[in-house]
Every structure is written in structure tokens, then in C-alpha cells.
C-alpha positions in Angstrom: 194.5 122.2 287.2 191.5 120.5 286.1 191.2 123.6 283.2 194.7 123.1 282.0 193.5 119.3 281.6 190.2 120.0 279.8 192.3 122.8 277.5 195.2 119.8 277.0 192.9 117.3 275.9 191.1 119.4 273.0 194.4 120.6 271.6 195.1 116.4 271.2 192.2 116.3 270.1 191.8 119.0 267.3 194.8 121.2 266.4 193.1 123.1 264.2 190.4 124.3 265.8 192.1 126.2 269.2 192.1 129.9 270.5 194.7 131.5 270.9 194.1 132.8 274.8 193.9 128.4 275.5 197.3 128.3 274.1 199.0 131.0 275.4 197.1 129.9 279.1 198.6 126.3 278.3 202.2 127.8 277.3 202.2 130.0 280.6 201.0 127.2 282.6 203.7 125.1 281.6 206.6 127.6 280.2 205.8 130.8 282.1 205.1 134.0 281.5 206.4 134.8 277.8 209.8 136.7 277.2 208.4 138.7 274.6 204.9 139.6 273.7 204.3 141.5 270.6 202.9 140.3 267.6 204.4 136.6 268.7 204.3 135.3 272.3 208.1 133.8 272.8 209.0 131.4 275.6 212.1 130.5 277.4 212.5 127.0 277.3 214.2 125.0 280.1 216.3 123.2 277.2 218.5 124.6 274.3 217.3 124.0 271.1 214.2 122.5 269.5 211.2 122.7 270.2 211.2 126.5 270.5 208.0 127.9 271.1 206.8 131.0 269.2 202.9 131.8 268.9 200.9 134.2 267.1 197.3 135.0 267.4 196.0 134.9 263.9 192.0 136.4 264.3 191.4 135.3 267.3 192.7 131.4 266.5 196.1 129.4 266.8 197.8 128.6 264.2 197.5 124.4 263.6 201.6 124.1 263.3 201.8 126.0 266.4 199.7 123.6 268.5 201.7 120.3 267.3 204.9 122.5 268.3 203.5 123.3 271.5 202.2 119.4 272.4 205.9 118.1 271.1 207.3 120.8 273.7 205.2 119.3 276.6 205.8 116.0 275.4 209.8 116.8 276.2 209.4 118.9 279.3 207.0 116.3 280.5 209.9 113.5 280.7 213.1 116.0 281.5 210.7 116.1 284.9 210.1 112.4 285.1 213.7 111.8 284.5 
């Protein structure tokens, strides 16, 4: 857990400058596995709508929109569990 913190904190921290592997390990740790996994990882959200989350390795690197999408989508699954 104390990895999933470390990664959490440096994609607050810098969006733009995050591996792909950290957030696909962030998106299963929170989402699960992905339902696809091609060229884009997709997740099944536990909500309808926004935020979706769709990544794509891009050389190695996340994209920097990706990573804000990803934070917003903990952000909301953090207080549907509060609540």
C-alpha cells in the first residue's frame, strides 16, 4: 500500500512526467484489471458516465491529460466509498 501511496503522490505532484506501468499499477489498484488492453488500457468504472478512464502508453510515458483524468477518477471513487 505504501507503493500505491509513493506512486499517488508523484502523479499530484507532476502529471507530466509519469510511466505508464505507474499508471496502469495505480488504475488496477484502484479500478481493476482493465477490460481491454490493446493499444489503450480501458477500465470499468463503478459509476456511469464521466470520468471514463482510457490510457495509452506513448514511448514508455503517460500521457499528461490522462493522469489529471485518472486523479479526478480517484477523486470520485474516493468519496462514493466515504459516502
Amino acid at each position: 500500500m505504501a507503493q500505491i501511496e509513493k506512486i499517488l503522490d508523484k502523479l499530484k505532484s507532476n502529471a507530466t512526467n509519469v510511466s505508464f506501468a505507474e499508471l496502469a499499477k495505480i488504475c488496477g489498484h484502484y479500478f481493476g484489471e482493465p477490460r481491454i488492453q490493446v493499444s489503450h488500457y480501458v477500465y470499468k468504472m463503478p459509476w456511469a458516465g464521466d470520468p471514463r478512464i482510457n490510457i495509452q502508453d506513448k514511448n514508455g510515458k503517460a500521457k499528461a491529460y490522462q493522469v489529471k483524468q485518472v486523479l479526478n477518477a480517484i477523486e470520485k471513487f474516493e468519496k462514493k466509498e466515504d459516502g
